[in-house]
C-alpha positions in Angstrom: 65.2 -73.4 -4.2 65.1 -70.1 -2.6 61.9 -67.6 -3.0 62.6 -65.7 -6.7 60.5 -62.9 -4.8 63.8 -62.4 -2.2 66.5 -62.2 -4.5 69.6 -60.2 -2.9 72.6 -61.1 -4.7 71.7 -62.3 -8.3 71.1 -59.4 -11.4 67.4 -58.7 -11.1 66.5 -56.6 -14.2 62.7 -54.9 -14.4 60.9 -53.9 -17.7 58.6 -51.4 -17.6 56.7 -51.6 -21.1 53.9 -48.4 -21.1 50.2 -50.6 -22.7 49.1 -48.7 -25.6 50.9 -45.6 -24.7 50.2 -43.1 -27.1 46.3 -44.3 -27.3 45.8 -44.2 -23.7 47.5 -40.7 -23.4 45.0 -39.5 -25.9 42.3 -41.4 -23.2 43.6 -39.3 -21.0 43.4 -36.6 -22.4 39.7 -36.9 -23.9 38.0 -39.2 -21.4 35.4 -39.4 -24.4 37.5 -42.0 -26.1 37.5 -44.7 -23.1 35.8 -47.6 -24.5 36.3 -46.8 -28.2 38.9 -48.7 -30.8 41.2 -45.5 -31.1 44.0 -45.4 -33.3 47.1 -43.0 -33.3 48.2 -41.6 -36.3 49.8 -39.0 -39.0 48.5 -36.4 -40.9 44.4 -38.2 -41.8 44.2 -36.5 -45.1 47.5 -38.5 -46.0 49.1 -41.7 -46.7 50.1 -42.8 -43.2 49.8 -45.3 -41.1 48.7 -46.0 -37.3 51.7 -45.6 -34.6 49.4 -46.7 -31.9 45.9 -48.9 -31.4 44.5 -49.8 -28.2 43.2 -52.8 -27.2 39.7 -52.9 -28.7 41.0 -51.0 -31.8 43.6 -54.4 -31.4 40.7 -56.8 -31.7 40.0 -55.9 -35.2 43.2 -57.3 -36.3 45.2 -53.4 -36.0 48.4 -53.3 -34.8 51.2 -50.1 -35.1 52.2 -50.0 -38.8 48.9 -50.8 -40.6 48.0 -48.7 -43.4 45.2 -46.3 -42.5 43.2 -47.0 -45.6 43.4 -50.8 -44.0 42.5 -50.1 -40.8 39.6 -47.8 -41.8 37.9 -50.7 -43.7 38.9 -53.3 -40.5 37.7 -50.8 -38.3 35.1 -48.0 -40.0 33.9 -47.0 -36.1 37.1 -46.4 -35.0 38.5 -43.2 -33.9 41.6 -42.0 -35.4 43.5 -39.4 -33.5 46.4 -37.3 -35.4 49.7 -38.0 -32.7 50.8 -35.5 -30.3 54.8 -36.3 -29.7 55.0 -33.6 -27.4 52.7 -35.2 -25.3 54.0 -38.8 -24.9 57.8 -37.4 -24.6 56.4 -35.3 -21.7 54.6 -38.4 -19.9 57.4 -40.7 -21.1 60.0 -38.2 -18.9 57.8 -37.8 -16.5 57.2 -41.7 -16.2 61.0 -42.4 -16.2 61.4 -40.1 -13.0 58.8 -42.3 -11.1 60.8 -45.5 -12.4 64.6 -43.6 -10.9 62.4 -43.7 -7.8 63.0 -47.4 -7.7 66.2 -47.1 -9.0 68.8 -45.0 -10.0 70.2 -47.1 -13.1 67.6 -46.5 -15.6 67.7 -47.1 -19.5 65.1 -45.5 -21.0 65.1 -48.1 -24.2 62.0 -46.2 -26.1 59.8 -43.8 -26.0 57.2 -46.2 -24.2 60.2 -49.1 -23.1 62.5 -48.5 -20.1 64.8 -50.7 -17.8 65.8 -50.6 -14.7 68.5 -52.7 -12.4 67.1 -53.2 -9.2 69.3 -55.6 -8.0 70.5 -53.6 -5.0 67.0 -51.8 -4.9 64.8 -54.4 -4.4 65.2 -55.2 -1.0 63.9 -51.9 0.2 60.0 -52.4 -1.4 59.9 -55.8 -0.8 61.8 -58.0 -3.3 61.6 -58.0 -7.0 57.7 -58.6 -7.4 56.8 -56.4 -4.7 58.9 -53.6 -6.0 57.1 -54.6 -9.9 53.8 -53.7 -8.1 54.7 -50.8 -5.9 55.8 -49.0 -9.5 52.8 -50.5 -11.6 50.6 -48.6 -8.5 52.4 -45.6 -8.7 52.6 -44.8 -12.3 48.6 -45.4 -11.9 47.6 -43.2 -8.9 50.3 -39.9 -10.6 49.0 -40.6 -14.2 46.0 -42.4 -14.8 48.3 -45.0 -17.1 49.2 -48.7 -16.8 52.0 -50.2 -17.5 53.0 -53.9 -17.5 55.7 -55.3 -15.8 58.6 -58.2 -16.4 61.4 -59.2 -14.2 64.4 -61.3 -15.1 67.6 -61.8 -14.5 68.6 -60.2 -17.6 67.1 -57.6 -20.4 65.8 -60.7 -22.4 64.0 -62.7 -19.9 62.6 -59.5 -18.2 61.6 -58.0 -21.5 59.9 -61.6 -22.3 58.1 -61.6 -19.0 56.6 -58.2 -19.6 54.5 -59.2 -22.4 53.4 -62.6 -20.8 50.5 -61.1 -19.1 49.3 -57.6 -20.9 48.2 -55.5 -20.0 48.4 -54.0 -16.8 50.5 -57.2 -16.1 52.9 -58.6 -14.1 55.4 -61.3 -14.3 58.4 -62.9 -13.6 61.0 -65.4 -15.7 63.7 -66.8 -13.3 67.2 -69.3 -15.0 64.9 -72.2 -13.8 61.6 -71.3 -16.0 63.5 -71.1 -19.0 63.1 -75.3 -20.3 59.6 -75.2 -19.4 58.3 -71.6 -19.9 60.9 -69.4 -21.9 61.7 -72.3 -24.8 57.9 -73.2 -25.3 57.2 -69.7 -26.5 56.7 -69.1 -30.4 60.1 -67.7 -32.0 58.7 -64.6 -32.7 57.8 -63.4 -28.7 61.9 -63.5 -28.1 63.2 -60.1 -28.1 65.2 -58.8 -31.1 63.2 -60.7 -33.4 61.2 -59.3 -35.9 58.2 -60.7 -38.2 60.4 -61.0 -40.9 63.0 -63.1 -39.2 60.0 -64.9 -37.6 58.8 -66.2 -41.1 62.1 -67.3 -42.2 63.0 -69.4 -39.4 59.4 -70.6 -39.2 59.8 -71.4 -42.6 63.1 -73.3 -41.9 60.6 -75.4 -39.7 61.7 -73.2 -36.4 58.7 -72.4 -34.4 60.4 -72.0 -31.1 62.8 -70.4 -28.9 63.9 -74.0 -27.8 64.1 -75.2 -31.5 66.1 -71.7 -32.5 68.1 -73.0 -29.5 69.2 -76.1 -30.8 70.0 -74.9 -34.1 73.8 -74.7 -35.0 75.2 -71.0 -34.9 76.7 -71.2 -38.3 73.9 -72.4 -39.7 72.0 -69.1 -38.3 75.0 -67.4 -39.6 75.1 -68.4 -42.8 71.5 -67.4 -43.0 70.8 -64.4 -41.5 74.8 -63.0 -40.7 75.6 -61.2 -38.1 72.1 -61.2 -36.8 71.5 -65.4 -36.9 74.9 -65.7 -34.0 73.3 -62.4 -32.5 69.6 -64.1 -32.1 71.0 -68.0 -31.4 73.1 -66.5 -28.3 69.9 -64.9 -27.1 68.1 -68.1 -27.7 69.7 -70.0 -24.4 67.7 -67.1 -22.7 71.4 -65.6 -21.5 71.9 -62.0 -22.0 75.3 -60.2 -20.6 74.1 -56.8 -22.3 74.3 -54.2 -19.1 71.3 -51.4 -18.4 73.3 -48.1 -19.0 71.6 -44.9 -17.5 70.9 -41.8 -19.2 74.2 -40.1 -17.6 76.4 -42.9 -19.3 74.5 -43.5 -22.4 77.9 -42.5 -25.1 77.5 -39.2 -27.3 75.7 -39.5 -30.0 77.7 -39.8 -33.8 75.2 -38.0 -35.7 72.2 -36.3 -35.4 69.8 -36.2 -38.0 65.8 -36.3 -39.3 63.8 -37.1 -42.4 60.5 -36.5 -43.8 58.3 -38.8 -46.2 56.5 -36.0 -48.4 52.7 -36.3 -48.1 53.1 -36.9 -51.6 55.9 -37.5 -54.2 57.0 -34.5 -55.6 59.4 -33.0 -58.1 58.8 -29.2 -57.4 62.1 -27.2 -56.2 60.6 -24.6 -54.1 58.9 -27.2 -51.8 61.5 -29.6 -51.8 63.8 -26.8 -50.3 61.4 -25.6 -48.4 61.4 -29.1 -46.1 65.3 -29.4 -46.7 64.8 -25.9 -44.5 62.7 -27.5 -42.2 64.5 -31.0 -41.5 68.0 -28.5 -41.2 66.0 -26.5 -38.3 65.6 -29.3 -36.3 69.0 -31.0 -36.9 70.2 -27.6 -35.7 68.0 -27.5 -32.7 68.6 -30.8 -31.4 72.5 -30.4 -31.9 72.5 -27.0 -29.7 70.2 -29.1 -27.7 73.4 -31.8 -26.7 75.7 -29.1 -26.8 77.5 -30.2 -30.2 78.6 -29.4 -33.5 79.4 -31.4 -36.6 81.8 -31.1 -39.8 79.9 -33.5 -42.0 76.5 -32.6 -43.4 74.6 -35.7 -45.1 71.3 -35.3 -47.5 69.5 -38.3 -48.2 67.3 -38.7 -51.0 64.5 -41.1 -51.6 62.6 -41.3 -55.1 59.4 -42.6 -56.1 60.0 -45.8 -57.0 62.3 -46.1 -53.4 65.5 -45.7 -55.1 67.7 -44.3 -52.5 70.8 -42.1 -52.6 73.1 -40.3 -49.6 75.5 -37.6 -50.2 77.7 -35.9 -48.4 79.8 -32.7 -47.9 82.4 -32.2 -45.2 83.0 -28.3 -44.2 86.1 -26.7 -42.7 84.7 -25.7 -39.7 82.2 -27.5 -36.8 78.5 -25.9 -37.3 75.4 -26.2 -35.6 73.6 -23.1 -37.1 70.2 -23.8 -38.8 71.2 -21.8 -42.1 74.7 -23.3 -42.2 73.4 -26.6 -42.2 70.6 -25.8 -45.0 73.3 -24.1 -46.7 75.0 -27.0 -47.2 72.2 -29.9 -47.5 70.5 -27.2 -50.5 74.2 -27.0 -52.3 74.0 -31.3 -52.4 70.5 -30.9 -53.2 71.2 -28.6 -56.2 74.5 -30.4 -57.6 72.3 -33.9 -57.7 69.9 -32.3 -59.4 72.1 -31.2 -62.1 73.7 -33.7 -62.5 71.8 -36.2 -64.1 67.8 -36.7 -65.2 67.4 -39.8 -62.9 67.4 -37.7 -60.3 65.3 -35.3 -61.8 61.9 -38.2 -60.9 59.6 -37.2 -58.2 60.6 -37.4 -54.7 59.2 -39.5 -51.7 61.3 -38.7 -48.8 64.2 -36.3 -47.6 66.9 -36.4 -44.9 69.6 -34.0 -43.5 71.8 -34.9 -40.8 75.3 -33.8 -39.4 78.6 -36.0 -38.4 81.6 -35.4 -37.3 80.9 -33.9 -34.3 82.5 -32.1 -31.5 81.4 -30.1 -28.1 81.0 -26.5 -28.5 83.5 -25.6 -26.6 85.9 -27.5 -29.4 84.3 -27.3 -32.5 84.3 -23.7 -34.0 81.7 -22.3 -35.9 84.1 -19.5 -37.9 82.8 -16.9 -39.6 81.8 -16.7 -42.8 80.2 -14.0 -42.9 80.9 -10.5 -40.7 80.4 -11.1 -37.4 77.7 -8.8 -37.0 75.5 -10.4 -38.8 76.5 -13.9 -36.8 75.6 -12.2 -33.8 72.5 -11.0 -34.7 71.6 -14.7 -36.0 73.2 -16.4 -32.9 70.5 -14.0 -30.6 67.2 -14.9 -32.6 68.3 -18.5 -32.2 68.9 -18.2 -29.2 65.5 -16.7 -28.4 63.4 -18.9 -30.5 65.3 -22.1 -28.8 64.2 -20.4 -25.6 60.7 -20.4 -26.8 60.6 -23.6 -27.7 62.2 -24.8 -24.6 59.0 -23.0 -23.1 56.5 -23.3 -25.1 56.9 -26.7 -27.3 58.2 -27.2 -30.6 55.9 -25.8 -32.7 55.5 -22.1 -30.9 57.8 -20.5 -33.6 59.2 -21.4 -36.7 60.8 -19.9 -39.7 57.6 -18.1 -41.9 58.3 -20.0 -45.1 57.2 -22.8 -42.9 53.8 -21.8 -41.8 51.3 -24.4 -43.6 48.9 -22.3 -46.3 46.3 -23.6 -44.5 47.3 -21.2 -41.3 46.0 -18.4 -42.5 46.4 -15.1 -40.6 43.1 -15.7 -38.7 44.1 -18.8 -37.6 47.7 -17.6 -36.5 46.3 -14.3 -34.7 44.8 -16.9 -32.6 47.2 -19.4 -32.0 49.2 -15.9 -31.0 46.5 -14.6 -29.0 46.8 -17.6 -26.7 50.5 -17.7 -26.4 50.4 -13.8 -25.5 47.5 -14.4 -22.5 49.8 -17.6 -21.6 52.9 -15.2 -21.5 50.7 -13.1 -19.5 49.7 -15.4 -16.5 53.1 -16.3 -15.8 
């Protein structure tokens, strides 16, 4: 059997999974924290839950998604740091450059997850391994972070390898290690699986990836849908699926956000005010891919998780923060009316926007004189270019600004941005 190390001619896939990444940013960035369980979360005076533990927050049984109020009890020394999104987008970009140095077919798969096709890479750092620890080094000596490393044939093999030896690990899953190292593994390691299809083929006396291997796909089928044929034709440890890049990743359908309240609510005024909010950054992110959309969805979830979406198609292609308000507030306002039940307190809003076409298509009329349009178009235009600048949260629209931010606080926040202004 030739070295797996000199591969030329077969797919070799690498999978570069960032350890921890949002804890050990925030290590980074407060060396005070190395050697302390932290934990990533929301808003602390809220019901949230932790987005990121590192591993000695890890060993007291905390793992992304565990209630804070859980993991303050499992872990009452801990440190729990509010997230910084800005930040790990910024390292996850910057990381993703390093990886294109490898290779230019990179699929960036999450905001801590990428891929990359170094089959006709490889051979210039060595071979797959060598090229697995020439990125692992780099990413270390430009940012201070570790990463581990899989390599496979194919996404799932390579994305199974990359958690065989975390963190800061490196392995490698070739076609021949799959009887005696890829079946052996428990069910729930294979990628695409998640803990709750875990315990129902565990309970159905599958354990693993061999045994979901040898089950009959219309069983799986009949069981789980579309998902059981999807999961048993991952189980042989065969995976066709290609790596696309950034550059051919498809257009998105939709663009869209949603907010969980930090607590239910039935009050009007508030309720509009984070409709405002989730329409701002629908429109952002639209002018951001250089689109506009017809459709404009609200969705509503109540209390007790009922869960309703609604919505309104408009003659013309928008991506204007108060056309897309406009229309989530007018849904908003018709469901109110129309019936007590959804009169109950709230849990959680969403806006998004369909239907969409590139600027240059889509039109975004005028419906009212085109003076005012204008106007409107140019303070858009200068608070995107802010933001651009700046980060997200350098302007906003002043119904926004949290109570809490009182003009003190906001004269400061200013007085920085002014002296930043200044130095460049």
């Amino acid at each position: 059997m030739p070295d797996p190390n000199c591969w030329t001619t077969e797919r070799v896939v690498l999978h570069v999974d960032m350890d921890a990444f949002f804890a050990s940013v925030e290590e980074l960035c407060d060396p005070a924290l190395v050697g302390r369980p932290v934990m990533v979360c929301g808003n602390r005076d809220t019901r949230t839950v932790v987005a990121a533990a590192n591993y000695q927050a890890r060993k007291y049984g905390i793992s992304a998604g565990t209630p804070l109020g859980i993991a303050k009890a499992k872990c009452p020394g801990g440190t729990f740091v509010e997230g910084d999104p800005e930040k790990y987008v910024y390292a996850s970009l910057r990381m993703n450059d390093v990886c294109r140095q490898f290779s230019p077919v990179v699929e960036r798969y999450s905001i801590d997850e990428s891929f990359l096709d170094i089959t006709g890479t490889a051979k210039f750092f060595g071979g797959p391994l060598e090229t697995g620890r020439r990125l692992k080094q780099r990413i270390k000596n430009e940012f201070g972070l570790t990463v581990s490393v899989g390599i496979g044939p194919n996404k799932i093999l390579a994305k199974t390898a990359s958690k065989l030896e975390k963190p800061d690990g490196l392995a490698m899953l070739t076609e021949a290690d799959i009887p005696r190292r890829f079946h052996p593994m428990p069910v729930s390691e294979m990628f695409g699986i998640g803990d709750r299809t875990a315990e129902k083929l565990e309970k159905l006396g599958v354990e693993t990836i061999g045994e979901l291997a040898a089950v009959p796909p219309e069983v799986l089928g009949r069981i789980f849908g579309v998902v059981g044929r999807l999961i048993h034709a991952a189980a042989p440890g065969r995976d066709a699926s290609p790596i696309i890049a950034e550059a051919e990743t498809p257009p998105p359908k939709s663009v869209g956000n949603s907010y969980t309240l930090l607590r239910d609510s039935n009050d009007e005024d508030h309720l509009l005010r984070v409709l405002l909010g989730l329409a701002s950054k629908v429109g952002r992110r639209l002018r951001e891919h250089g689109t506009r959309g017809r459709t404009v969805t609200l969705t509503i979830r109540f209390y007790d998780f009922t869960t309703i979406a609604r919505a309104k198609s408009l003659p013309i292609h928008i991506d204007r923060d108060k056309q897309i308000y406009d229309a989530a507030r007018a849904i908003f306002i018709c469901q109110r009316s129309k019936s007590p039940k959804y009169q109950v307190p709230i849990r959680l809003l969403g806006v998004s926007v369909s239907g969409l076409a590139d600027q240059q298509t889509g039109s975004q009329g005028s419906l009212l004189d085109r003076n005012y349009w204008s106007k409107y178009d140019g303070m858009i235009r200068a608070a995107d270019h802010i933001r651009d600048r700046y980060g997200e949260r350098a302007t906003t629209w002043a119904c926004l600004v949290r109570r809490a931010e009182n003009p003190r606080i906001l004269s400061r926040k200013m007085a920085g941005l002014n002296s930043e202004t200044r130095r460049n």
